[in-house]
PyMOL Python script that loads the backbone (N, CA, C, O; Angstrom):
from pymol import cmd

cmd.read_pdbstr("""\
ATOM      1  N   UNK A   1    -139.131-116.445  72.640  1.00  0.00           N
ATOM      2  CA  UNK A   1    -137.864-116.465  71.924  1.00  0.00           C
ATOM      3  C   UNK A   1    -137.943-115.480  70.762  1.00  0.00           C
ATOM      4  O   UNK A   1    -138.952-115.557  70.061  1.00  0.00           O
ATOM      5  N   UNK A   2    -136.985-114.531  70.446  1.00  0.00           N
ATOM      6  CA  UNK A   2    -136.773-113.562  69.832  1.00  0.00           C
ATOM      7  C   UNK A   2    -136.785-114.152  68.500  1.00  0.00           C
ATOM      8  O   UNK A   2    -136.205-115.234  68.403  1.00  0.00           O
ATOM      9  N   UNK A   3    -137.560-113.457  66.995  1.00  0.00           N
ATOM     10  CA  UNK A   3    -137.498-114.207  65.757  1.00  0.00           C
ATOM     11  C   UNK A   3    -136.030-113.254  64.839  1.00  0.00           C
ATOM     12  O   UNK A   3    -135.946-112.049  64.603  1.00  0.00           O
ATOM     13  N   UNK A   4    -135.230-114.176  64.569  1.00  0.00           N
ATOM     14  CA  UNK A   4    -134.458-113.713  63.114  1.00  0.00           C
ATOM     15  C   UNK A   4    -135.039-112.615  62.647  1.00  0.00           C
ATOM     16  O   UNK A   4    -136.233-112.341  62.768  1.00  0.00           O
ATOM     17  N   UNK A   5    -133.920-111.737  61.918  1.00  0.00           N
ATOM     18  CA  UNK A   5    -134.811-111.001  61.012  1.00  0.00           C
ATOM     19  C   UNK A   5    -133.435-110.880  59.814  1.00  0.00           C
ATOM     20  O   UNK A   5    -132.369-110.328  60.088  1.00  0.00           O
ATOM     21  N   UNK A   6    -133.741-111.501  58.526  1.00  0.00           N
ATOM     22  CA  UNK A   6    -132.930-111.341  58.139  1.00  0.00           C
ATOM     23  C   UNK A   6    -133.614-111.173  56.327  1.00  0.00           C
ATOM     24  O   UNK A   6    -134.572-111.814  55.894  1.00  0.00           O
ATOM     25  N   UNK A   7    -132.608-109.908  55.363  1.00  0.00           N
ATOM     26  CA  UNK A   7    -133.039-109.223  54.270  1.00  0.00           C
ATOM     27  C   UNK A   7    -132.587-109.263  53.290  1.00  0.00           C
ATOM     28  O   UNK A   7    -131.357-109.226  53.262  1.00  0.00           O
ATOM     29  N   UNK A   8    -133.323-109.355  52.019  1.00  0.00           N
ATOM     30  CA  UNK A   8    -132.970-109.421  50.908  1.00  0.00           C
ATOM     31  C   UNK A   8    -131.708-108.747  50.880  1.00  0.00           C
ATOM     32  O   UNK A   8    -131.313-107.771  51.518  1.00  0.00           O
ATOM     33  N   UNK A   9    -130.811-109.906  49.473  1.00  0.00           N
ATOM     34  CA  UNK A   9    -130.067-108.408  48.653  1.00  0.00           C
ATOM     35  C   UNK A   9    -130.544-107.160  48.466  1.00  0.00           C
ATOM     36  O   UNK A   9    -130.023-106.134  48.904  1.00  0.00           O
ATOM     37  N   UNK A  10    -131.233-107.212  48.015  1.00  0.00           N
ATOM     38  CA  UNK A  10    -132.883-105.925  47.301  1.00  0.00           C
ATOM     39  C   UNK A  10    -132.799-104.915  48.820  1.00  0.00           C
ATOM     40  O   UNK A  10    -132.453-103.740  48.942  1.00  0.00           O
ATOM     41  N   UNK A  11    -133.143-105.648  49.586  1.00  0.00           N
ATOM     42  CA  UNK A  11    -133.530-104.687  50.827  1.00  0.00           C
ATOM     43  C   UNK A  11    -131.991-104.210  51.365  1.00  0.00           C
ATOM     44  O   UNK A  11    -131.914-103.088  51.866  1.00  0.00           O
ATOM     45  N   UNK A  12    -131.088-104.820  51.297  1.00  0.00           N
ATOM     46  CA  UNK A  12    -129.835-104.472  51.760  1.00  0.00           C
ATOM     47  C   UNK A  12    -129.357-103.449  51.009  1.00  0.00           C
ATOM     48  O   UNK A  12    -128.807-102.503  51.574  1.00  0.00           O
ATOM     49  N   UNK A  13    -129.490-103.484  49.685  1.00  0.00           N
ATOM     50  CA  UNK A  13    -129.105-102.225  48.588  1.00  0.00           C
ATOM     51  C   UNK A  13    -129.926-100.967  48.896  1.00  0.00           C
ATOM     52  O   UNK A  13    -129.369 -99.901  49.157  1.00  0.00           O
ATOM     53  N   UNK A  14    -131.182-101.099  48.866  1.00  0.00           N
ATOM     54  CA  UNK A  14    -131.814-100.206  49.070  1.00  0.00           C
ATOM     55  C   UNK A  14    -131.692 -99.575  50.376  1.00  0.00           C
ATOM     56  O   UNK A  14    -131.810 -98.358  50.226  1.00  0.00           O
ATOM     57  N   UNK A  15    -131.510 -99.884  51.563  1.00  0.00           N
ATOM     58  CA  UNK A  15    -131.038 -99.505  52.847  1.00  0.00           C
ATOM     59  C   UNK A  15    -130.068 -98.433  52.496  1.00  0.00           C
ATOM     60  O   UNK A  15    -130.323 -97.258  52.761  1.00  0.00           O
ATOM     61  N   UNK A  16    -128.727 -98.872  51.785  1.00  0.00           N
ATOM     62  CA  UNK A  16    -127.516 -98.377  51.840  1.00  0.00           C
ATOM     63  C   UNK A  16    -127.699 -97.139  50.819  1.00  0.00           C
ATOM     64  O   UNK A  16    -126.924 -96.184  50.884  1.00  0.00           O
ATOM     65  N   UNK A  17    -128.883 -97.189  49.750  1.00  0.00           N
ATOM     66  CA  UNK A  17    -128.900 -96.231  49.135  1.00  0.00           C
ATOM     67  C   UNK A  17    -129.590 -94.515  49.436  1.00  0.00           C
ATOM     68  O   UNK A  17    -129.650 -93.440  48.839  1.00  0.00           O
ATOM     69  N   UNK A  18    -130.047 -95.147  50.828  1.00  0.00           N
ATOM     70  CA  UNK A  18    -131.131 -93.999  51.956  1.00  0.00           C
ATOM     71  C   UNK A  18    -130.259 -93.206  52.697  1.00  0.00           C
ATOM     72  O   UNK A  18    -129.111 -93.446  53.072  1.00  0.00           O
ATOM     73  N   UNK A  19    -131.223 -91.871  52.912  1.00  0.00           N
ATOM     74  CA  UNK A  19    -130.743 -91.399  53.728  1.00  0.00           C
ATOM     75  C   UNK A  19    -130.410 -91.669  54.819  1.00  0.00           C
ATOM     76  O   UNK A  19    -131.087 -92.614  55.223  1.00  0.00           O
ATOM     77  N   UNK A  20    -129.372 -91.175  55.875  1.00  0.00           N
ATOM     78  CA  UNK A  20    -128.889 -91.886  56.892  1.00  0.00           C
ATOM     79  C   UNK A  20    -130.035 -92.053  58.031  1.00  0.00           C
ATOM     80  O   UNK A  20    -129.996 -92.989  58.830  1.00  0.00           O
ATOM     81  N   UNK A  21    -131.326 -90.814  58.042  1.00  0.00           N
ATOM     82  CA  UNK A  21    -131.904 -90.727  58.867  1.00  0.00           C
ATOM     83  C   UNK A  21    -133.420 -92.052  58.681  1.00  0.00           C
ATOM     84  O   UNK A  21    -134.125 -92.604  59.525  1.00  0.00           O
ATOM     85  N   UNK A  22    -133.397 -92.089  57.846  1.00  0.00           N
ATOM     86  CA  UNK A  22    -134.969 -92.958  57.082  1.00  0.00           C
ATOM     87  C   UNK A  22    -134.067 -94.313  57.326  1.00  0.00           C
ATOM     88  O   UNK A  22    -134.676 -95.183  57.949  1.00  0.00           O
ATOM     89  N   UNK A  23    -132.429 -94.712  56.860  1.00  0.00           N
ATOM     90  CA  UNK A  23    -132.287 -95.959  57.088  1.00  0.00           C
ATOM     91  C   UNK A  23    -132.324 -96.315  58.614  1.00  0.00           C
ATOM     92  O   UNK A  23    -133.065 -97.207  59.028  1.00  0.00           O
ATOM     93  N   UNK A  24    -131.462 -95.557  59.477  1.00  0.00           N
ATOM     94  CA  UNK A  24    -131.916 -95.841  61.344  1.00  0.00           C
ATOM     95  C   UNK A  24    -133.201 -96.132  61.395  1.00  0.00           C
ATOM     96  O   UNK A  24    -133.558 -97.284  61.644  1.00  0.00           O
ATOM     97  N   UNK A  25    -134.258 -94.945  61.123  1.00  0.00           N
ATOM     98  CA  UNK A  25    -135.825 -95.408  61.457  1.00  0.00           C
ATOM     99  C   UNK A  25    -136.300 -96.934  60.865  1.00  0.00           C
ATOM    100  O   UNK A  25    -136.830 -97.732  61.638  1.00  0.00           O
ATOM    101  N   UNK A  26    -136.100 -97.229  59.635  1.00  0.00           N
ATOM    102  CA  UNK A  26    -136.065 -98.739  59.096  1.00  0.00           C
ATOM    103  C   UNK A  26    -135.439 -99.760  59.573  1.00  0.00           C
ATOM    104  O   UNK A  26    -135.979-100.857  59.712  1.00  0.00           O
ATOM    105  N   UNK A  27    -134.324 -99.529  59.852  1.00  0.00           N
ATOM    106  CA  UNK A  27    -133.574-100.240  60.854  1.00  0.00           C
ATOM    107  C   UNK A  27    -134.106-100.970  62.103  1.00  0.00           C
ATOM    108  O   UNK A  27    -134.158-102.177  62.337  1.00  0.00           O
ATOM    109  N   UNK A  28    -134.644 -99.467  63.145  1.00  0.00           N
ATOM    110  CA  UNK A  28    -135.118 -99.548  64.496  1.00  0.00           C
ATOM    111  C   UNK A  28    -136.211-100.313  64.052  1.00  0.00           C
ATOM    112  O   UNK A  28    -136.053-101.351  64.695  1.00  0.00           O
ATOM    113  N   UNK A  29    -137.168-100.460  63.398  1.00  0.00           N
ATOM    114  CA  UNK A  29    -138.611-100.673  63.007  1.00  0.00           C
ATOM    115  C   UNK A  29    -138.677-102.530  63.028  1.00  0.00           C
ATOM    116  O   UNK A  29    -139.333-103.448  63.521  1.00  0.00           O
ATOM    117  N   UNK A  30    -137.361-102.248  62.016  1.00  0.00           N
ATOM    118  CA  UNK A  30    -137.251-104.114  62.013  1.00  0.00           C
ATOM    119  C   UNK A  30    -136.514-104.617  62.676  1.00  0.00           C
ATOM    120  O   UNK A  30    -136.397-105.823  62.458  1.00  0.00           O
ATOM    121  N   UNK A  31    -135.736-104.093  63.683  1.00  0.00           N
ATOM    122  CA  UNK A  31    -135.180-105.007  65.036  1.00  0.00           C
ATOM    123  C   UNK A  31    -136.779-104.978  66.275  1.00  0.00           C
ATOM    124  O   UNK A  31    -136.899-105.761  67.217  1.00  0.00           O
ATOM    125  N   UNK A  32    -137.806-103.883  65.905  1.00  0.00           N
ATOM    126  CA  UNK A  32    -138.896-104.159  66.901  1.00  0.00           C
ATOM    127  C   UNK A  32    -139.629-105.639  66.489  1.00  0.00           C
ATOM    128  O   UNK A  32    -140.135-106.370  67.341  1.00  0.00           O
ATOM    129  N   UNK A  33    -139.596-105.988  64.883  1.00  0.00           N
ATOM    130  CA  UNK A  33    -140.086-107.143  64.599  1.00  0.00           C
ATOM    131  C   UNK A  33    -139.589-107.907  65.134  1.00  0.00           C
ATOM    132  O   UNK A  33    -140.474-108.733  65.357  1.00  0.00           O
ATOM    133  N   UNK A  34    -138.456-108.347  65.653  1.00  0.00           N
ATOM    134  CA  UNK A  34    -138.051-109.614  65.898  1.00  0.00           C
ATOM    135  C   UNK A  34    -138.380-109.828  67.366  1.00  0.00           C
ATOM    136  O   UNK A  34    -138.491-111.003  67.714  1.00  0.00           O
ATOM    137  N   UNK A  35    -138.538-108.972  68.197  1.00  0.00           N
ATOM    138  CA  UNK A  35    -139.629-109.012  69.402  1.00  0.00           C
ATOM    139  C   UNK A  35    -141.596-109.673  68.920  1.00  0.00           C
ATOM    140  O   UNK A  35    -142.225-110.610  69.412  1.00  0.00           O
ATOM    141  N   UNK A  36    -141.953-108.801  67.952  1.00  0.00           N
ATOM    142  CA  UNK A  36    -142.816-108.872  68.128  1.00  0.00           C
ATOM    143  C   UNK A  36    -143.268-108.966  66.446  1.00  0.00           C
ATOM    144  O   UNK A  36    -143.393-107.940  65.777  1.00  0.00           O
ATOM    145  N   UNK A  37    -143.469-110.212  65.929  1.00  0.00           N
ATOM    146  CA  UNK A  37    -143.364-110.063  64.281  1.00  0.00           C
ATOM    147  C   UNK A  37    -144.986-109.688  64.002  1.00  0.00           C
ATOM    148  O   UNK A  37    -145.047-109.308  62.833  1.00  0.00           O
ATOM    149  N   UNK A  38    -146.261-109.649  64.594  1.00  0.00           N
ATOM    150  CA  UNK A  38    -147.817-109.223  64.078  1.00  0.00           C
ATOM    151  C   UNK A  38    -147.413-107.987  65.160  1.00  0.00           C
ATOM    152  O   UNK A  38    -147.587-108.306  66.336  1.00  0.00           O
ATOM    153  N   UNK A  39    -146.995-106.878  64.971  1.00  0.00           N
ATOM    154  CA  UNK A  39    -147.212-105.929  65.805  1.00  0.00           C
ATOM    155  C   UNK A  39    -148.924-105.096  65.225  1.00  0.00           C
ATOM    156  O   UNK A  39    -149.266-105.159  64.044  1.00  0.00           O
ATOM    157  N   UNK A  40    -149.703-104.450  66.195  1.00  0.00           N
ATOM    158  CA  UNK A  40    -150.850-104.020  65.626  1.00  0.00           C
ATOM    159  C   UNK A  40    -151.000-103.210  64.280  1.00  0.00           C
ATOM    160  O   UNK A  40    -152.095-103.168  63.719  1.00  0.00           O
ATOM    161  N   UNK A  41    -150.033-102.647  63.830  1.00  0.00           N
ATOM    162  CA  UNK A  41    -150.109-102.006  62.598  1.00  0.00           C
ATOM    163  C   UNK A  41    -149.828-102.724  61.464  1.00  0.00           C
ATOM    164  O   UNK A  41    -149.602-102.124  60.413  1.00  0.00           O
ATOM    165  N   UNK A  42    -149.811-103.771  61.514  1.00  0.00           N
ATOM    166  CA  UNK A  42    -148.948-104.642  60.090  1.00  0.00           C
ATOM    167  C   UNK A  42    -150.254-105.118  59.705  1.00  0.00           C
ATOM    168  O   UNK A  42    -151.270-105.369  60.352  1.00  0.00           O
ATOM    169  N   UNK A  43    -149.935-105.180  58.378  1.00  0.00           N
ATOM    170  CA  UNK A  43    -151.450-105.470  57.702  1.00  0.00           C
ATOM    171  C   UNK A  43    -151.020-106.887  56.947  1.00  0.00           C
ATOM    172  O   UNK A  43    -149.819-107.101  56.782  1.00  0.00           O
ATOM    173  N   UNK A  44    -151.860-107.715  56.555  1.00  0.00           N
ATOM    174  CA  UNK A  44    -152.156-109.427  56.358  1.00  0.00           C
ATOM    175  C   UNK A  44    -151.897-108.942  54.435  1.00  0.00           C
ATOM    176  O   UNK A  44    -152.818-108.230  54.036  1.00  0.00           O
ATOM    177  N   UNK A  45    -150.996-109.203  53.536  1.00  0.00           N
ATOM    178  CA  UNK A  45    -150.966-109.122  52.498  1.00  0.00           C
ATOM    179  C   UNK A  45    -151.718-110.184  51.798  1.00  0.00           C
ATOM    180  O   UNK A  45    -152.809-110.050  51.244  1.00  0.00           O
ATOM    181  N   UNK A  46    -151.005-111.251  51.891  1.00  0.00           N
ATOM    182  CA  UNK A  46    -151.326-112.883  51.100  1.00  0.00           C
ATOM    183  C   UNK A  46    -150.349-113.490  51.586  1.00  0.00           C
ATOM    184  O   UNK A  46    -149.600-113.160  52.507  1.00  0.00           O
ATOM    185  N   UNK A  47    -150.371-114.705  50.728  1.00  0.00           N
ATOM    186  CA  UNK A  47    -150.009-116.348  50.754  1.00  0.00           C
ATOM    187  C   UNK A  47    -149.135-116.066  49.801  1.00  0.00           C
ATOM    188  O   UNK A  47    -149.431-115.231  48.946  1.00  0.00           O
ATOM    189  N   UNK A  48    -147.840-116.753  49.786  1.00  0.00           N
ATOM    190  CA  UNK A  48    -146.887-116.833  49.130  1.00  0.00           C
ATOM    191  C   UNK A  48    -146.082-118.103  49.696  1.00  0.00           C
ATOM    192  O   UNK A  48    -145.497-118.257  50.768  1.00  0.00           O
ATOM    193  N   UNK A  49    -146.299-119.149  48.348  1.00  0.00           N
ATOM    194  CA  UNK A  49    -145.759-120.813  48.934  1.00  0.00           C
ATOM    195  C   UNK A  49    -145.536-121.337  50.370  1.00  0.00           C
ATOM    196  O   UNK A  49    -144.610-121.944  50.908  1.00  0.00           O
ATOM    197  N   UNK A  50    -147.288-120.658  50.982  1.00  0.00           N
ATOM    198  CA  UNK A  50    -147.511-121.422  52.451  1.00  0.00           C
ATOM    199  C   UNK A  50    -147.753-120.021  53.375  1.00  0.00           C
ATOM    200  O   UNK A  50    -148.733-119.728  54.060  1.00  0.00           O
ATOM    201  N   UNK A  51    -146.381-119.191  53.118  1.00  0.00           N
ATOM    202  CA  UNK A  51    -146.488-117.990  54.352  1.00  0.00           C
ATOM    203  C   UNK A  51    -147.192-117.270  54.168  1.00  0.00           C
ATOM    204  O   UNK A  51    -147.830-117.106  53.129  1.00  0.00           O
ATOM    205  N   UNK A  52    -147.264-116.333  55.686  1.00  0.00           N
ATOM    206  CA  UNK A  52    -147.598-115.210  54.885  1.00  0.00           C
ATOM    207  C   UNK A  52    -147.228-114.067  54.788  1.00  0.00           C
ATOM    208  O   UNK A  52    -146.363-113.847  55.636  1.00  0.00           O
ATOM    209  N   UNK A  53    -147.492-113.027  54.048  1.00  0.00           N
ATOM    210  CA  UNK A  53    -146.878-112.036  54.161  1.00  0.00           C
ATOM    211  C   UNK A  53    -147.777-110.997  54.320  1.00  0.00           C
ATOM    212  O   UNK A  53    -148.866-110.777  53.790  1.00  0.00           O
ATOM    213  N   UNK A  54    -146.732-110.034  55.646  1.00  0.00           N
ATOM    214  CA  UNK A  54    -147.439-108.914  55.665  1.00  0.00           C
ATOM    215  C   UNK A  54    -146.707-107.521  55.406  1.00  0.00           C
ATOM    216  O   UNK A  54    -145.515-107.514  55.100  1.00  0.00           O
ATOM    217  N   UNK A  55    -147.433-106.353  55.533  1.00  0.00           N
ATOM    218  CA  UNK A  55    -146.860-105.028  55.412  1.00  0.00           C
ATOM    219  C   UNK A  55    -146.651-104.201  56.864  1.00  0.00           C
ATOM    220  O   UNK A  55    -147.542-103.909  57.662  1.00  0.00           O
ATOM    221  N   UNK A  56    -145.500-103.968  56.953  1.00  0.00           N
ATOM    222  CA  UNK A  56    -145.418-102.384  57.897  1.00  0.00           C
ATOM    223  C   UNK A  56    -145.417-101.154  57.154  1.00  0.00           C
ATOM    224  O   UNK A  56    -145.066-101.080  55.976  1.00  0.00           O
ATOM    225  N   UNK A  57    -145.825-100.164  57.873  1.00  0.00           N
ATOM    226  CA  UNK A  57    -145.869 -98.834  57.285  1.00  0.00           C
ATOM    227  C   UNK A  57    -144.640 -98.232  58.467  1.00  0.00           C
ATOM    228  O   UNK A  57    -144.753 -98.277  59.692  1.00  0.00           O
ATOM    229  N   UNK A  58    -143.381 -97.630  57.611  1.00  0.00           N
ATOM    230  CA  UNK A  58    -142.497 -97.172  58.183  1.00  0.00           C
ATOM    231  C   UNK A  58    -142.132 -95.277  57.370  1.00  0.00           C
ATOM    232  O   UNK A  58    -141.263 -94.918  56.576  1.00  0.00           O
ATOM    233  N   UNK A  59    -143.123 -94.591  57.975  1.00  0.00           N
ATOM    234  CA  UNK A  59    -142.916 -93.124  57.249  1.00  0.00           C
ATOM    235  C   UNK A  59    -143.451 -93.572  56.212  1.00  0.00           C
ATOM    236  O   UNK A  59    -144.342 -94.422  56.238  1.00  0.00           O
ATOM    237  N   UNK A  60    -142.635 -92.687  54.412  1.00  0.00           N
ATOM    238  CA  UNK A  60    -143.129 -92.653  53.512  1.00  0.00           C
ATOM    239  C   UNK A  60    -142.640 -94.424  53.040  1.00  0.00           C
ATOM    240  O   UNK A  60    -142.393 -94.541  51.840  1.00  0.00           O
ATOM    241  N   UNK A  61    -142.565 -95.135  53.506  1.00  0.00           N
ATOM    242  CA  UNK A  61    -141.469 -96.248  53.093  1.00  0.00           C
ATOM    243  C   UNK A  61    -142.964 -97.423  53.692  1.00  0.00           C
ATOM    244  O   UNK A  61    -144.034 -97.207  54.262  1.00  0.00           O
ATOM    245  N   UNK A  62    -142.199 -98.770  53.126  1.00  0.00           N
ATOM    246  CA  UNK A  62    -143.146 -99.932  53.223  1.00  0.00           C
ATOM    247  C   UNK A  62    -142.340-100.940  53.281  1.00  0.00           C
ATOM    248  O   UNK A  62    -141.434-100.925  52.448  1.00  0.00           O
ATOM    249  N   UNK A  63    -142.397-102.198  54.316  1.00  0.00           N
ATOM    250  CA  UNK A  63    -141.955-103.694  54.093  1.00  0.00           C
ATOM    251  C   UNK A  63    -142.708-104.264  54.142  1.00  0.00           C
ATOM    252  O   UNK A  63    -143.764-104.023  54.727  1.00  0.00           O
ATOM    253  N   UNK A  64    -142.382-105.349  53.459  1.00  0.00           N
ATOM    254  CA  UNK A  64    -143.217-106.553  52.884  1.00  0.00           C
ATOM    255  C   UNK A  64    -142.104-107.501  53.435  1.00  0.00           C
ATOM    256  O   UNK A  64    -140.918-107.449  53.112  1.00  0.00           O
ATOM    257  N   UNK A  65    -142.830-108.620  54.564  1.00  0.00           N
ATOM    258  CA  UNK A  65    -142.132-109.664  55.225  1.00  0.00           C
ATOM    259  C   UNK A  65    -142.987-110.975  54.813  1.00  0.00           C
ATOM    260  O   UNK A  65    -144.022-111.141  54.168  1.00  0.00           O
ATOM    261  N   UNK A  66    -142.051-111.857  55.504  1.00  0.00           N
ATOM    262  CA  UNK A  66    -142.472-112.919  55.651  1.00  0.00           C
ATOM    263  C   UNK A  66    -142.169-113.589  56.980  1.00  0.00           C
ATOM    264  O   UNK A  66    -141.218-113.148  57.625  1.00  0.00           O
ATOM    265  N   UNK A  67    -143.036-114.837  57.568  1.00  0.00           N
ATOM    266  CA  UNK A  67    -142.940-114.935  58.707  1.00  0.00           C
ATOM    267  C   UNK A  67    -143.264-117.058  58.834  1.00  0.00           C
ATOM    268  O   UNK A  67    -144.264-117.766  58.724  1.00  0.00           O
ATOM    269  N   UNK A  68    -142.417-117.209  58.991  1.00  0.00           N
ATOM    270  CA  UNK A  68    -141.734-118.720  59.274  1.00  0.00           C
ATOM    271  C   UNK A  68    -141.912-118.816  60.763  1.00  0.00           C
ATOM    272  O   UNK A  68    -140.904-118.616  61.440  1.00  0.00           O
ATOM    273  N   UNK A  69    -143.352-119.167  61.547  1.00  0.00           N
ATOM    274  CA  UNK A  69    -143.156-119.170  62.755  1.00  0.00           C
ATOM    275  C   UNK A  69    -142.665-120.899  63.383  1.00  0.00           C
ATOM    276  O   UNK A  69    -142.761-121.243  64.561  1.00  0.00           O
ATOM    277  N   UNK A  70    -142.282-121.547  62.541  1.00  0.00           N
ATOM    278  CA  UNK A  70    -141.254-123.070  62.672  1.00  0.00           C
ATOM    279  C   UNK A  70    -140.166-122.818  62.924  1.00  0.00           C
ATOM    280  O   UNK A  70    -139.539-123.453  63.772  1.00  0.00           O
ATOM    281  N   UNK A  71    -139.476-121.452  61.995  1.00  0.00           N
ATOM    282  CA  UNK A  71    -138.073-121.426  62.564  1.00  0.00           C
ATOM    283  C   UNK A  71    -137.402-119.861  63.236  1.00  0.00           C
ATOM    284  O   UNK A  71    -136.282-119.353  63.190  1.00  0.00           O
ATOM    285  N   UNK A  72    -138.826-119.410  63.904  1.00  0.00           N
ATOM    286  CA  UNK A  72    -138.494-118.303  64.460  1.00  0.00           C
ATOM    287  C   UNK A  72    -138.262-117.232  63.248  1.00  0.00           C
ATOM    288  O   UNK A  72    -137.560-116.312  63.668  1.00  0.00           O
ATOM    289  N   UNK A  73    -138.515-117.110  62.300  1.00  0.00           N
ATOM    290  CA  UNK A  73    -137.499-116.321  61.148  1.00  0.00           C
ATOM    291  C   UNK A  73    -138.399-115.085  60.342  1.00  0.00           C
ATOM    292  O   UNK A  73    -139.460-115.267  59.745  1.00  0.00           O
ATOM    293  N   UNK A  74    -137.714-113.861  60.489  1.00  0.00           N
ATOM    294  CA  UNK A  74    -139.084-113.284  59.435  1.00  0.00           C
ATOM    295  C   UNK A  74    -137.597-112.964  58.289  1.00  0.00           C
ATOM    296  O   UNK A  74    -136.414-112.708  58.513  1.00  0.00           O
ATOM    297  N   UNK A  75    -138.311-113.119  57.188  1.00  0.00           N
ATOM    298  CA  UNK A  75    -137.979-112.761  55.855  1.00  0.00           C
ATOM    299  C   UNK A  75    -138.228-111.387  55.066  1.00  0.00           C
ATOM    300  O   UNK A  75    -139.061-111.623  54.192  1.00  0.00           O
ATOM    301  N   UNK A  76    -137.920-110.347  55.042  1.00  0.00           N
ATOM    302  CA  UNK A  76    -138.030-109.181  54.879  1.00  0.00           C
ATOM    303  C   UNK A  76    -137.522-109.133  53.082  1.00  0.00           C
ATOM    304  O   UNK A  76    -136.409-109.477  52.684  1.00  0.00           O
ATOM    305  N   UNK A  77    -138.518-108.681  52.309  1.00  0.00           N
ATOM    306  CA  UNK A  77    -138.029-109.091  50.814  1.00  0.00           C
ATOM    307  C   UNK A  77    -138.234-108.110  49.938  1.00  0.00           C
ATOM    308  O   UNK A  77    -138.093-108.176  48.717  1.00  0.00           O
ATOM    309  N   UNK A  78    -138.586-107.151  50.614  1.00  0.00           N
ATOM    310  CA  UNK A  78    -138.953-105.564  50.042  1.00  0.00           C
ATOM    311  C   UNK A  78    -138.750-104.429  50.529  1.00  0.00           C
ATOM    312  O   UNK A  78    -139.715-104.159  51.244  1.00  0.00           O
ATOM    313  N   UNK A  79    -137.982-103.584  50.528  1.00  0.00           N
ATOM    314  CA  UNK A  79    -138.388-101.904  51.200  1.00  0.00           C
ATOM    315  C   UNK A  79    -138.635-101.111  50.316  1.00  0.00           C
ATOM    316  O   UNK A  79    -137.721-101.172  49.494  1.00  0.00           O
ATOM    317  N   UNK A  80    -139.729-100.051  49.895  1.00  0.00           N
ATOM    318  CA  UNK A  80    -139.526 -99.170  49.085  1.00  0.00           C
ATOM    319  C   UNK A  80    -140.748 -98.299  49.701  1.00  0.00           C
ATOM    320  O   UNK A  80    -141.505 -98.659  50.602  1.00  0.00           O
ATOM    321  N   UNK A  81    -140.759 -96.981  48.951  1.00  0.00           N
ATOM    322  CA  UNK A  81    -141.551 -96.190  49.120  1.00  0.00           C
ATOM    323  C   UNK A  81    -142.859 -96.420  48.487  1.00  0.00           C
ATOM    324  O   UNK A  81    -142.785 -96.920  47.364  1.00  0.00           O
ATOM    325  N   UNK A  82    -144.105 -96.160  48.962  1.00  0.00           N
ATOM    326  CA  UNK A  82    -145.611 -96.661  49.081  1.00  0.00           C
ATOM    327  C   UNK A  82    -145.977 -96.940  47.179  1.00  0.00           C
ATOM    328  O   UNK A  82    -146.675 -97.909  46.881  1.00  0.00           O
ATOM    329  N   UNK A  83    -145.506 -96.131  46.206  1.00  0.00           N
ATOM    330  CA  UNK A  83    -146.368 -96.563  44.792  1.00  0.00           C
ATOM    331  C   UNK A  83    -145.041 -97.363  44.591  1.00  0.00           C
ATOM    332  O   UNK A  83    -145.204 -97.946  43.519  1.00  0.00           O
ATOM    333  N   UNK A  84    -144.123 -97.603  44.959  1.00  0.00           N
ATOM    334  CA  UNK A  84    -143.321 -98.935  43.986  1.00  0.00           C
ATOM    335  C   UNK A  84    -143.176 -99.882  44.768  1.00  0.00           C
ATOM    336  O   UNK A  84    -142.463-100.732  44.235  1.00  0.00           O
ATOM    337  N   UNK A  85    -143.627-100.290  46.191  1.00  0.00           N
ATOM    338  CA  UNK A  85    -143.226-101.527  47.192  1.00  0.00           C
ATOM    339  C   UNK A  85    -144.034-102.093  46.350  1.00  0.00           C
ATOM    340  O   UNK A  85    -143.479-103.153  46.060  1.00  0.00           O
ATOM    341  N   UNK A  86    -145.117-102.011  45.724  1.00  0.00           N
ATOM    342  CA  UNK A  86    -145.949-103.195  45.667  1.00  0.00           C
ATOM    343  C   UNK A  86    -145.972-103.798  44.152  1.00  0.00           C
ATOM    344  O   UNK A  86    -146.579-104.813  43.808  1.00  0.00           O
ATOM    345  N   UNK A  87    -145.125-102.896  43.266  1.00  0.00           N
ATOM    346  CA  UNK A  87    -144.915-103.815  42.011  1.00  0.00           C
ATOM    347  C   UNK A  87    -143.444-104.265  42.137  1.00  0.00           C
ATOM    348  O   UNK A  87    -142.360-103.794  42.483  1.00  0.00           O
ATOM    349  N   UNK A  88    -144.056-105.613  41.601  1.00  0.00           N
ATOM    350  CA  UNK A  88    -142.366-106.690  41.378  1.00  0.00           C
ATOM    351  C   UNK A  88    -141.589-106.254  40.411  1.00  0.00           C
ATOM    352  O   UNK A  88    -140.525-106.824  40.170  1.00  0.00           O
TER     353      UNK A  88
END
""", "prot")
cmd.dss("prot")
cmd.show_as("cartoon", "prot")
cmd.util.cbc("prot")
cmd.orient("prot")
């Protein structure tokens, strides 16, 4: 069964603020998650109240998900480019 994939405000703004070509590739990247949410390139971040979260590398760009395998659901709560995805 196919998982949700559904994104921050944060990630929704930032989408709309991209180029048209980098938002498709981000786009395509996270409709492949919902087939397949540990695809081999995603790396194991941490624990965050139970889940966990990991990273894709999409070009110069980065998501940071989360993954609810109870309700099928990944949580996508970050996109940005590689030196600012990772400060809050």
């Amino acid at each position: 069964m196919p998982y949700e994939v559904h994104l921050s405000q944060a990630c929704s703004r930032a989408l709309e603020k991209m180029e048209h070509i980098d938002r498709e590739r981000i786009i395509n990247r996270l409709k492949r998650l919902s087939e397949d949410p540990y695809p081999t390139d995603s790396k194991f971040m941490t624990r965050h109240l139970g889940d966990k979260v990991f990273r894709i590398r999409i070009g110069d760009h980065r998501a940071l998900y989360k993954v609810k395998d109870n309700e099928n659901l990944i949580l996508v709560s970050k996109i940005d480019k590689r030196p600012r995805v990772y400060h809050r």
